[in-house]
C-alpha positions as CSV (number, residue, x, y, z in Angstrom):
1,X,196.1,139.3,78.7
2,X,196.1,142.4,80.9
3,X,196.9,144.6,78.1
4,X,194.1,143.2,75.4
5,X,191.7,143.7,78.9
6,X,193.1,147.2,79.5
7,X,191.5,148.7,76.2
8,X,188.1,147.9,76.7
9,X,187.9,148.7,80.5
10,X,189.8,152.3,79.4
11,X,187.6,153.0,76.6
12,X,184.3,152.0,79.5
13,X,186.2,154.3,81.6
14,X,186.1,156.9,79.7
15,X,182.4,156.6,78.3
16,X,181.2,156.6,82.1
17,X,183.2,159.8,82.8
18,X,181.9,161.3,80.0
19,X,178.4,160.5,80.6
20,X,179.0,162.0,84.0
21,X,180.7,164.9,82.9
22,X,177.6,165.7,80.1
23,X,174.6,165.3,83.1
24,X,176.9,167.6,85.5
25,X,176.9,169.7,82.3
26,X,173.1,169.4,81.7
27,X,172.4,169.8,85.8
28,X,174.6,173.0,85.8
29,X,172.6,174.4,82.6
30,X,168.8,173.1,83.6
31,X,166.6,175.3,82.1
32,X,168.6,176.2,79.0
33,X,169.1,171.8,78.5
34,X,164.9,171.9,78.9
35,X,164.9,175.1,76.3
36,X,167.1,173.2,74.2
37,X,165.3,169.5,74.1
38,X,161.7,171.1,73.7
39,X,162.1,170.0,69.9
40,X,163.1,166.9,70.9
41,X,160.5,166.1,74.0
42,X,157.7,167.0,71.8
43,X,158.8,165.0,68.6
44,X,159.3,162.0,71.1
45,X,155.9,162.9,72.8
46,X,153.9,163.2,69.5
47,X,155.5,160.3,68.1
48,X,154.9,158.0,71.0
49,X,151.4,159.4,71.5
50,X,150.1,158.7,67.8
51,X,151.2,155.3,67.9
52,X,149.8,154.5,71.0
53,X,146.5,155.8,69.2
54,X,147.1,153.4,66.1
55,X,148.2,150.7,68.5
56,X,145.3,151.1,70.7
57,X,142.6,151.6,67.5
58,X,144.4,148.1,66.0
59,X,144.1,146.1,69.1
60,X,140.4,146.9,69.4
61,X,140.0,146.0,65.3
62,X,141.9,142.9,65.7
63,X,140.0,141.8,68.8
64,X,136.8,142.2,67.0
65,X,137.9,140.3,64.0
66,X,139.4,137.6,65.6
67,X,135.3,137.6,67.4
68,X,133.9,137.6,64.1
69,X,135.9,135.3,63.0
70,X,139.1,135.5,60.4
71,X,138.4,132.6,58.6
72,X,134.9,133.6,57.1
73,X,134.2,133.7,53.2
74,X,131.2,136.0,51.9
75,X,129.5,135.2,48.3
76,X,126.9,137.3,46.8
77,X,125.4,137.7,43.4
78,X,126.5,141.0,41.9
79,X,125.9,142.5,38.8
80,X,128.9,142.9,36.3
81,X,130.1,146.2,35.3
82,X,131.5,145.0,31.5
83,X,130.6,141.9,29.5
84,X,127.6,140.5,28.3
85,X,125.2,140.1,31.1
86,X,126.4,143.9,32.7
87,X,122.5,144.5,32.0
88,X,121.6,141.4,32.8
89,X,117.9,140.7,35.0
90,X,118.4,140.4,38.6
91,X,116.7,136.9,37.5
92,X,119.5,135.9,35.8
93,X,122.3,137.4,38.5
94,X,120.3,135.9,41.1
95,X,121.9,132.7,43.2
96,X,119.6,129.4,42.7
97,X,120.0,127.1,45.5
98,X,121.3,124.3,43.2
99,X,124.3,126.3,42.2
100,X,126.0,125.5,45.5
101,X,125.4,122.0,45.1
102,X,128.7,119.6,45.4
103,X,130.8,123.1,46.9
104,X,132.5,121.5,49.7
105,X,133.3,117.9,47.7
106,X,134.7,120.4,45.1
107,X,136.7,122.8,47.3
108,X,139.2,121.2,49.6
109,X,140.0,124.2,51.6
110,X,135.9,125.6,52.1
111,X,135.0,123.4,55.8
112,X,131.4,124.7,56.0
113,X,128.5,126.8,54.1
114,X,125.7,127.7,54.6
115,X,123.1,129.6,52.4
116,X,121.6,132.3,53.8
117,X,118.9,135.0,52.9
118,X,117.8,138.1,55.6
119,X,114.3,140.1,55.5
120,X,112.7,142.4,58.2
121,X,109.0,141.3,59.0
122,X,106.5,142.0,62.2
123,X,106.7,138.7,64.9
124,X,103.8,138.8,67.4
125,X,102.9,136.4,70.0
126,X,99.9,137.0,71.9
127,X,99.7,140.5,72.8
128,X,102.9,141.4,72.0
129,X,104.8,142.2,68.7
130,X,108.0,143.7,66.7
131,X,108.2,145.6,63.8
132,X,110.7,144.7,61.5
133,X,112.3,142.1,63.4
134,X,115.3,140.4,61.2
135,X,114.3,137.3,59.7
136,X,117.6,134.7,58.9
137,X,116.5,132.1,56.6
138,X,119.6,129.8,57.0
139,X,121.0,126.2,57.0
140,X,122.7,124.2,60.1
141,X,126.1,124.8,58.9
142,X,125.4,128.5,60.1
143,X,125.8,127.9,63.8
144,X,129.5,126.8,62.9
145,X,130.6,129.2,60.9
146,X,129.0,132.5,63.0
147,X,129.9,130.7,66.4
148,X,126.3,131.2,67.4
149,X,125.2,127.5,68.4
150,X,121.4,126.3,70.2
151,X,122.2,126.8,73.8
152,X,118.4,125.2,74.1
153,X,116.7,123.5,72.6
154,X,117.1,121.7,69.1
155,X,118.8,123.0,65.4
156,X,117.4,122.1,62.6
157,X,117.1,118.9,61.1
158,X,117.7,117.6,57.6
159,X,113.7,116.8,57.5
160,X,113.1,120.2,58.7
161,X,115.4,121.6,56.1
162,X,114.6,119.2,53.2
163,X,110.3,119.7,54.0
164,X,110.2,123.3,54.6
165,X,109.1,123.1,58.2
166,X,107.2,125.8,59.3
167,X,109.9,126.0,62.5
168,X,112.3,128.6,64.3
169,X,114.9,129.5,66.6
170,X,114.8,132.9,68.3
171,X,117.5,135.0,70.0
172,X,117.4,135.7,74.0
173,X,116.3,139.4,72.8
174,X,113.5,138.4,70.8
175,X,112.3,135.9,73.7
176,X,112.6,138.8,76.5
177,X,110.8,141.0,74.3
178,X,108.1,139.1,73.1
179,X,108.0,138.1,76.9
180,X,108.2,134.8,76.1
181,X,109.1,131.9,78.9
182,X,113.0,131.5,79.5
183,X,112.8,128.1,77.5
184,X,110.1,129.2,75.3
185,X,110.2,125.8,73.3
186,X,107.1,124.5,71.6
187,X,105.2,128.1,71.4
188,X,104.0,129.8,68.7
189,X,104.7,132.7,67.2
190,X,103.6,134.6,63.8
191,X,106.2,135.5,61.0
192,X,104.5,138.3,59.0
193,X,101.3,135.6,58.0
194,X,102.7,132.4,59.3
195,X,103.0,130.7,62.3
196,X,106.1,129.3,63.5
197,X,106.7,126.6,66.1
198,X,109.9,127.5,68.2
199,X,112.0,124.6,68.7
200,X,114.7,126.1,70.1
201,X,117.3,129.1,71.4
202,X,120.5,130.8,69.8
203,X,122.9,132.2,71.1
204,X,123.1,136.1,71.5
205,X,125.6,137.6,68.6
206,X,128.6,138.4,70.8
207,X,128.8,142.4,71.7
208,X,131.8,143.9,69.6
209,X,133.4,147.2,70.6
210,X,134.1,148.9,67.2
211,X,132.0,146.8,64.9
212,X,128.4,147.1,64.8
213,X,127.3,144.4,62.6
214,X,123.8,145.7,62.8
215,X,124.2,149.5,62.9
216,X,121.2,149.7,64.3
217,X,122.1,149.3,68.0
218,X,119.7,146.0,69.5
219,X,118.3,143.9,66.9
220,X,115.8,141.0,67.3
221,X,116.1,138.0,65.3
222,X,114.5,135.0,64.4
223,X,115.7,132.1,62.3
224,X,113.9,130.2,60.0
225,X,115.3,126.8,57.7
226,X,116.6,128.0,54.4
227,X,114.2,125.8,52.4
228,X,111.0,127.8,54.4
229,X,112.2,131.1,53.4
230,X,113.5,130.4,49.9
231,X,110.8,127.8,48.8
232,X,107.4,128.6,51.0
233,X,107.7,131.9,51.9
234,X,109.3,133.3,48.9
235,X,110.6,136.4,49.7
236,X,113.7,138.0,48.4
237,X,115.2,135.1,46.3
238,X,118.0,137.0,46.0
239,X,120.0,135.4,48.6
240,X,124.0,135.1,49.7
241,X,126.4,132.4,51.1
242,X,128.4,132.2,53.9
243,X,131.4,129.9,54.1
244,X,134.1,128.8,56.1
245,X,137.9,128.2,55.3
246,X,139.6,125.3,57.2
247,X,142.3,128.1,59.0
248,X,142.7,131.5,57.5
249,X,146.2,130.9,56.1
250,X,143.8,128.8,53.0
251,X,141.4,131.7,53.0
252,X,142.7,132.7,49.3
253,X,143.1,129.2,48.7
254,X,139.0,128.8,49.3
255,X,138.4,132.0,47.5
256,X,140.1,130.6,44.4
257,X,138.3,127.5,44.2
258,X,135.0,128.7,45.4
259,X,135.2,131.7,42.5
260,X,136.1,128.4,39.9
261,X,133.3,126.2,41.2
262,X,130.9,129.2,40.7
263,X,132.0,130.2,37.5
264,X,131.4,126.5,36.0
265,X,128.5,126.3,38.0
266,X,127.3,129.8,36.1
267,X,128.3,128.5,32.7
268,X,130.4,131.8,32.3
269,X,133.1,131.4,29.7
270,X,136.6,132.7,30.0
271,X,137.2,136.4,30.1
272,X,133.7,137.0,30.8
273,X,133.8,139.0,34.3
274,X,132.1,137.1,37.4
275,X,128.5,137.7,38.3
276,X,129.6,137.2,41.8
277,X,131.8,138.2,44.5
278,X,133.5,136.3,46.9
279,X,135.3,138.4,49.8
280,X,137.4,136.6,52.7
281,X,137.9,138.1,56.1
282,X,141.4,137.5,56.2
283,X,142.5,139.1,53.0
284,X,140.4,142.4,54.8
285,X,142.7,142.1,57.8
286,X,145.9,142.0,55.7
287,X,144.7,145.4,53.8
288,X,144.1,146.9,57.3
289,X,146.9,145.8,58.8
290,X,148.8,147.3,55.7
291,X,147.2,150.4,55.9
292,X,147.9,150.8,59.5
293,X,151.2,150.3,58.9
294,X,151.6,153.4,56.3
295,X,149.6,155.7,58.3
296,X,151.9,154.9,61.2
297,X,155.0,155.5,58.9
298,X,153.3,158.9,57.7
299,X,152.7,159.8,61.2
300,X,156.0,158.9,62.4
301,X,157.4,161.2,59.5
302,X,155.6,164.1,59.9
303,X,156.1,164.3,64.0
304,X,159.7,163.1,63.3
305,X,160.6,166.9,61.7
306,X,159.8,168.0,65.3
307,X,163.3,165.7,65.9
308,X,165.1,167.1,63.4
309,X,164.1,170.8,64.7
310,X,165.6,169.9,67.9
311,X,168.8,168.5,66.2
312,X,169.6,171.6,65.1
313,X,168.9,173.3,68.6
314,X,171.2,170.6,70.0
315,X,173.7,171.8,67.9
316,X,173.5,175.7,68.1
317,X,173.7,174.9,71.9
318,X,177.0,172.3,72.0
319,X,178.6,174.8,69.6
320,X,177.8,177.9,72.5
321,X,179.2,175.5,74.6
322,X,182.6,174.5,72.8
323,X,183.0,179.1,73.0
324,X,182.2,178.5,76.9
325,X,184.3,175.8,77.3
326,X,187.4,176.8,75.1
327,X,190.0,177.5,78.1
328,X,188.8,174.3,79.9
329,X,189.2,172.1,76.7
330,X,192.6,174.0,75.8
331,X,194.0,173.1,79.4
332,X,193.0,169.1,78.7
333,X,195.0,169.5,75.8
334,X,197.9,171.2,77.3
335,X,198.0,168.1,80.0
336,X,198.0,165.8,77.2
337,X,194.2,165.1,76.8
338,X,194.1,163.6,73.2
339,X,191.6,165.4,70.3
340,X,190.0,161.8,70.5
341,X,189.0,162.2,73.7
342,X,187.9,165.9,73.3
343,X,185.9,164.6,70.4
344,X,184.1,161.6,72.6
345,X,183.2,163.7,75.6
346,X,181.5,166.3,73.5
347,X,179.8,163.5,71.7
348,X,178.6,161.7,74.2
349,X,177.0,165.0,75.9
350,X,174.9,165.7,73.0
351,X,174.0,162.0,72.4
352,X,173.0,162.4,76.3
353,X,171.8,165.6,76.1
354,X,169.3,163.9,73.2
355,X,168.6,160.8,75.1
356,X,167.6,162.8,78.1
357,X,164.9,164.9,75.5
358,X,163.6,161.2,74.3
359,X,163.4,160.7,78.0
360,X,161.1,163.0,78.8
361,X,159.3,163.0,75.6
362,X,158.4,158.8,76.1
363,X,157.3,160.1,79.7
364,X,154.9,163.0,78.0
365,X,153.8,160.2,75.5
366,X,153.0,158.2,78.1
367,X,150.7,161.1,79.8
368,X,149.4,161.7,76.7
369,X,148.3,158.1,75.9
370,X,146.5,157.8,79.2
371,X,144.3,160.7,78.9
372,X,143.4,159.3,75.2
373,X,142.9,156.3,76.4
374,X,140.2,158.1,79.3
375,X,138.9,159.9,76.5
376,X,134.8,158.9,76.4
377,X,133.2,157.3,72.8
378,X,136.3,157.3,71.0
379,X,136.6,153.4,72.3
380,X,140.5,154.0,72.7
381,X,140.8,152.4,75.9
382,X,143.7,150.3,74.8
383,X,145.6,152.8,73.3
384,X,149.2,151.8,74.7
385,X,153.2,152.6,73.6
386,X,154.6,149.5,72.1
387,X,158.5,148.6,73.2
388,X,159.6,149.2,69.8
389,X,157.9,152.6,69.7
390,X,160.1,153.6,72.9
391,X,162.9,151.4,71.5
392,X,162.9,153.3,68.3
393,X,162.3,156.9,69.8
394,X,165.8,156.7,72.0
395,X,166.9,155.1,68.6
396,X,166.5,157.8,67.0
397,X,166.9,160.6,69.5
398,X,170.9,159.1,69.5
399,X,171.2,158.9,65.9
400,X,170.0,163.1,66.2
401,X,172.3,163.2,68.9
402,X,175.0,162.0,66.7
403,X,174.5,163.4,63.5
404,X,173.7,166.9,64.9
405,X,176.8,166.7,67.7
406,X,179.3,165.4,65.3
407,X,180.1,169.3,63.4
408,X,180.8,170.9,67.2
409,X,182.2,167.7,69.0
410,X,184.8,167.9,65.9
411,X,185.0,171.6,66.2
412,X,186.4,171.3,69.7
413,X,189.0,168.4,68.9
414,X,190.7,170.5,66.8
415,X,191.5,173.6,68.6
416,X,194.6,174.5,69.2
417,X,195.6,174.4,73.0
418,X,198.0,177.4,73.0
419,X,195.3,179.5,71.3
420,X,192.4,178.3,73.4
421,X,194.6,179.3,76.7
422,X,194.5,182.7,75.5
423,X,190.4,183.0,75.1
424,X,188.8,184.9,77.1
């Protein structure tokens, strides 16, 4: 028992007076181990630095995804590029309202939709007014599926939707601006030519940090039952959908069977191309996160050469130091030090000689992140290192170590003691 417990304490022995002997080494030698690890320090520091970036820019994506929900489905009328209606009328490309009829009995996975169609248009009330105010003409499955519900107020009802109702619902911007009361319910207001009754408030779109829905910076908006826009005030017929899947893992699943009900719906035969699209929010944030995976192995490649630079300085310096060290590894051999043990001690001081570069490089990285992150308008705030990033940098700073100490650590295993005695 002694004996099979003897090996592995000797062999822990001897790595933890190795690593000792290879920091004395690197303590005696300071500024040449610094000179000597730049390559490395600034592979680690770039490396760790760029994904940080990434990892920051992703977070911030992500977080405004999730806000704008994953689970969304867009549909809108679009005009082929081949087949026979590629020069078809917008009249013929256009949505009808009836086409979306039966959707959700059809299409297991689709929870909610809502049709929706968007114009800008002047609102006044009294003596004050907006130009080109965004007008939502939309039905009460919207509220669900954007997360905006009435925080006062009523929705719309089915007579309101089914009649045409001349009602609205208006945004706490629009309110403040047209200096309306704080529960302005029951005034009127003037879309464009008509008067609207407001019935009730929405809730503000939530703010989103590297998304701006609108483009436009503050928007005003003003939300009308689908049935009023489409059928009394007739303006832009061309209209869209917006749906939502039951979770996002049967986002393709409600793509698929929304693009099938449509096509029956639109009598197109098979082959012909669709006269739609249908794009899901998920299926987006798999193509990012895909591409933000390949541009961090890119940039993990190119900054990685900066490693492989400072392999080969690792190198150049252990073998100066095998010629420095000859007579003291020759007298180890001539008191019976073993070529194994030659071999491990030099091994281990330019696998510690590396790890102390990756070191110093994931503490630069980490500098470098935080003045990114304090960096203004480039909304990097949450730029951070991820574990695996520092995991994966000392990873590979040992494998450097390694690969480029192997050639001297061997060198100096195999002198001869007798002839190493006599170097000067």
């Amino acid at each position: 028992m002694r004996f099979l417990l003897s090996i592995p304490m000797g062999f822990i022995r001897l790595l933890l007076q190795s690593i000792y002997l290879a920091l004395s080494q690197i303590w005696a030698n300071k500024v040449r181990a610094i000179l000597t690890t730049l390559g490395i320090i600034i592979g680690v520091a770039s490396v760790t630095s760029v994904i940080a970036a990434l990892s920051g820019l992703k977070t911030k994506i992500m977080s405004d995804i999730e806000t704008f929900g994953t689970n969304r489905v867009f549909i809108w009328p679009s005009q082929p590029d081949s087949g026979p209606k590629r020069r078809a009328s917008s009249q013929v490309i256009r949505f009808l309202p009836e086409h979306f009829d039966g959707l959700l009995e059809h299409c297991p996975s689709v929870e909610s939709l809502s049709r929706i169609d968007t114009y800008g248009d002047s609102i006044k009330y009294k003596d004050q007014s907006i130009e080109n105010a965004q007008v939502h003409g939309i039905e009460n499955a919207w509220h669900k599926i954007e997360s905006r519900p009435v925080i006062m107020g009523r929705p719309f009802s089915a007579v309101d939707q089914l009649q045409g109702r001349l009602v609205c619902l208006v945004d706490p911007s629009l309110r403040d601006k047209l200096r309306l009361d704080k529960n302005p319910t029951g005034e009127i207001i003037t879309i464009g030519h008509y008067s609207f009754r407001i019935i009730g408030i929405v809730e503000k779109r939530p703010s989103m940090s590297m998304i701006d829905v609108g483009g436009r910076g503050e928007e005003y908006e003003v939300f009308v039952p689908f049935n009023t826009l489409y059928y009394k005030l007739q303006y832009m017929p061309w209209f869209m959908a917006m749906a939502a899947s039951k979770s996002p893992e049967v986002s393709d699943e409600a793509k698929a069977e929304i693009r099938f009900f449509l096509r029956q719906k639109r009598n197109l035969k098979p082959g012909e191309p669709d006269t739609f699209g249908v794009l899901t929010v998920e299926s987006e944030v798999r193509k990012f996160n895909e591409i933000s995976t390949r541009i961090t192995l890119v940039a993990g490649g190119i900054v990685g050469i900066s490693l492989l630079v400072g392999g080969v300085g690792i190198m150049n310096i252990m073998l100066v130091s095998v010629s420095e060290r000859t007579r003291e590894i020759g007298l180890r051999k001539a008191v019976g030090a073993r070529s194994s043990a030659i071999l491990t001690q030099f091994l281990i001081e330019a696998v510690v000689l590396c790890c102390v570069g990756g070191l110093v490089g994931v503490a630069v990285g980490q500098g470098l992140t935080t003045l990114i992150a304090k960096i203004p308008n480039v909304k990097l705030d949450q730029a951070y290192i991820p574990a695996w990033a520092i995991m994966m940098s000392f990873g590979f700073s040992a494998i450097v170590g390694v690969f480029f100490g192997m050639f001297p650590a061997i060198k100096a295993a195999r002198l001869d003691p007798i002839e190493a005695l006599r170097h000067e």
